[in-house]
C-alpha positions in Angstrom: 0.0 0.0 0.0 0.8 3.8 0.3 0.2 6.4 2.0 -3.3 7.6 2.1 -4.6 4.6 0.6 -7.7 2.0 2.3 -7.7 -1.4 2.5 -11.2 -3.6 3.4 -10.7 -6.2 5.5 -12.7 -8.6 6.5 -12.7 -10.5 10.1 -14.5 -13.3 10.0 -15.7 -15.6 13.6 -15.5 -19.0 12.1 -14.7 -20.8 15.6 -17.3 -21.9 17.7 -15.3 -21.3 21.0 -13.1 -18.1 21.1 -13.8 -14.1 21.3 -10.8 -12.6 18.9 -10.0 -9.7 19.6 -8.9 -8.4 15.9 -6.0 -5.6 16.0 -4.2 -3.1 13.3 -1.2 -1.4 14.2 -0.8 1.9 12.8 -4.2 3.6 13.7 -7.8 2.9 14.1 -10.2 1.4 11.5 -13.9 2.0 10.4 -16.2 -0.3 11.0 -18.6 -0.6 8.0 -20.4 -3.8 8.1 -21.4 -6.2 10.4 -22.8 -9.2 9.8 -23.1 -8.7 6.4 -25.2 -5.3 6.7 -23.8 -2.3 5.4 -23.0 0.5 8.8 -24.9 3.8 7.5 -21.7 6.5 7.7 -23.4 8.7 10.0 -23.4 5.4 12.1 -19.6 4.4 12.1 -17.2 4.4 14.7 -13.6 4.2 14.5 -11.7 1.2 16.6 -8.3 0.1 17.0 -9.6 -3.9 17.9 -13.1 -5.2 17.6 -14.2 -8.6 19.1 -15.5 -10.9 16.8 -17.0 -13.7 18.2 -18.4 -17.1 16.8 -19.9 -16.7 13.7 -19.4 -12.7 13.5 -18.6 -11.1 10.5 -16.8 -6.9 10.2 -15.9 -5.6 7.4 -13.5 -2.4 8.4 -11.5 0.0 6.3 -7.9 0.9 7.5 -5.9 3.9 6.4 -2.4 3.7 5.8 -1.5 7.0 7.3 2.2 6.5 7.7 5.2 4.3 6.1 6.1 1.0 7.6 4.9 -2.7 8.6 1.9 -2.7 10.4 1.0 -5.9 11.9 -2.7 -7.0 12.0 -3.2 -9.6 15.0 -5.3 -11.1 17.4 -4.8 -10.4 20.6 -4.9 -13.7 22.7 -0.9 -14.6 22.9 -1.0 -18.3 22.1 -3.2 -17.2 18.6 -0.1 -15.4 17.0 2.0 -17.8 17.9 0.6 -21.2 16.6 -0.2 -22.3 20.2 3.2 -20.8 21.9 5.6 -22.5 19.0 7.4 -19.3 17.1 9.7 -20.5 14.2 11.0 -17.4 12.5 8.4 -14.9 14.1 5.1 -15.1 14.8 2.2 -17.0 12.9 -1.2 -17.9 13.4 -3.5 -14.9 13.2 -1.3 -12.2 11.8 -0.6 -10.5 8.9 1.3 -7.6 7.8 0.3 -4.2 6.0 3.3 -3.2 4.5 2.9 1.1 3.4 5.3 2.7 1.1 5.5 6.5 1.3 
């Protein structure tokens, strides 16, 4: 990405026994759907993590408002680590937003 631009992600609950708490470094997000229903804009809030829990379905847009690797994470430890075994960094659920000026 660059600067300035938005990205729609998508955070999907699709286990029946955890709350994830869903992360993005590098400043908040929009929430603009949930469950599959469209948030009216005067209706949207910004967050920097939203729980999704089992069967829950966001759709947020982020803005990549400066340069760098941005991770995108749960928060619950053993999730970004594939159940507390790192091999070369983390894994599970994470991904990185990489932002070019």
């Amino acid at each position: 990405m660059k600067v300035g631009q938005r990205i729609l992600l998508r955070f999907i609950g699709t286990n029946n026994n955890f709350v994830h708490p869903m992360h993005v470094h590098g400043g908040p997000f929009q929430i603009v759907e949930t469950d599959g229903n469209l948030v009216q804009p005067s209706a949207r809030i910004e967050k920097d993590t939203v729980e999704v829990g089992p069967g829950e379905r966001y759709g947020v847009i982020w803005t990549a408002r400066e340069p760098g690797r941005w991770l995108l994470h749960c928060h619950i430890p053993h999730h970004t680590t594939n159940d507390n075994v790192e091999e070369k960094g983390a894994g599970g659920l994470t991904m990185i937003l990489v932002v070019s000026p």
